[in-house]
C-alpha angles and dihedrals in degrees: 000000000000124000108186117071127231093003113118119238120270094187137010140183120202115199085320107177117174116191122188125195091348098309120100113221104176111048120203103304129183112193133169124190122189116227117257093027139139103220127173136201128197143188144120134274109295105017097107106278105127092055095047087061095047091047091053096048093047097248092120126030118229120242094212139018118014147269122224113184085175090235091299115141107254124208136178134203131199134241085229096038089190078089094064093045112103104164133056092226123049104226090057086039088061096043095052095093102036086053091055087049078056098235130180115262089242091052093043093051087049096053089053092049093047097045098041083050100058088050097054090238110119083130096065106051101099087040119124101242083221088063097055133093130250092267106040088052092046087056085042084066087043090057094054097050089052084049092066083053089234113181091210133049124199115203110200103193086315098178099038090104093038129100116228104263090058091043090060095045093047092047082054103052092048093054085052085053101051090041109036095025094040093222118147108249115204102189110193109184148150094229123058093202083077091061097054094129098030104133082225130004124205117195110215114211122186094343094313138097104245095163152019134186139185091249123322092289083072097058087030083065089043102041109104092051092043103044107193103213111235091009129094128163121245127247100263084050078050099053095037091058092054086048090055090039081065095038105258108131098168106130100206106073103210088063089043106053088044075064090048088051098045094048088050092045087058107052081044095059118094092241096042123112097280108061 
């Protein structure tokens, strides 16, 4: 399924099914996701995500269908990026993977410089990565993953360790990667609230694709006719919803409830509309 027209696909998944000790945990899934795309998939503990994730970066081999990712680069990060982290100082963290492609120094230092660049995050790069905070070590990953210069990121869970503060700096830096940077984000989380600004969300139940939506307002709007088990939006998803219900698609709230407001004064106003 593809959900943005005209761009050509970046990954896709053809009746992959994965089974492990005699249980099958990914059931004959097709998936298409455009290049250059911010697409989410949701769905709660337990239903498969993880694997996904593993079966589109190439850590685990399908038993059945197949996996294309059209010769992009394709690169994951963890929802406890401490897991990711191999050097006790970033900038040799994020040359780590450059050095074992056997690049040249002055293309290594480059990529350090680039990558640290895109995520906001020069000041970090003689920091211990013990010293760091959740976050900045979450966009130190980050940073490692654009060294290698990959075309696709995978998110696993990728804010579930994160405050909220840090949640909100890394989702936005991953909304600036996929829009400034052009890479293809594939955002597979428990809580939609984490897939606001993904172009098309699928929600994986028990290994398999039951819906998919243009964005979270879609299965916001659906929502009370298509419960997700395990999975309820939060109240600013809530709210947004109510706001597009009314047609206001404006996604900063303080803008959008002025229009809201607006819209109530003058209706209100003894020569609005409604008078």
């Amino acid at each position: 399924m593809t959900e943005k027209e005209g761009l050509p696909p970046a990954i896709t998944l053809s009746g992959v099914a994965f089974s492990f000790e005699n249980r099958t945990i990914i059931r004959n899934i097709d998936l298409e996701v455009p290049k250059g795309s911010y697409f989410g998939v949701v769905g709660r503990n337990g239903s498969g995500k993880t694997t996904l994730a593993y079966l589109i970066t190439g850590i685990l081999t399908p038993h059945q269908g197949s996996i294309d990712t059209h010769g992009l680069r394709v690169g994951l990060v963890l929802a406890n990026p401490a897991n990711q982290v191999v050097s006790l100082v970033v900038e040799e963290d994020i040359a780590f993977g450059p050095e074992n492609m056997a690049l040249p120094s002055a293309e290594i230092n480059e990529r350090i410089d680039s990558s640290l660049g895109a995520i906001h995050g020069e000041y970090l790069r003689r920091e211990l990565t013990s010293a760091i905070s959740g976050g900045e070590l979450a966009k130190v990953v980050f940073a490692g993953q654009l060294a290698l210069d990959v075309d696709v990121l995978v998110l696993d869970e990728g804010t579930v360790m994160l405050d909220p503060l840090s949640r909100f700096t890394l989702l936005d830096t991953v909304r600036e990667l996929n829009r400034k940077y052009g890479k293809t984000i594939i955002h597979i989380s428990h809580r939609l609230d984490d897939l606001e600004c993904a172009d098309s969300v699928v929600v994986i139940e028990d290994g398999m694709t039951t819906l998919c939506s243009q964005g979270v307002l879609g299965l916001i709007k659906d929502y009370p006719r298509q419960h997700i088990p395990g999975i309820e939006p939060g109240e600013r998803l809530l709210y947004r919803g109510f706001l597009n219900s009314l047609g206001i698609e404006e996604i900063g709230l303080e803008q959008a409830t002025r229009q809201l407001v607006e819209r109530f004064l003058l209706r209100q106003s003894p020569d609005g509309p409604g008078n």
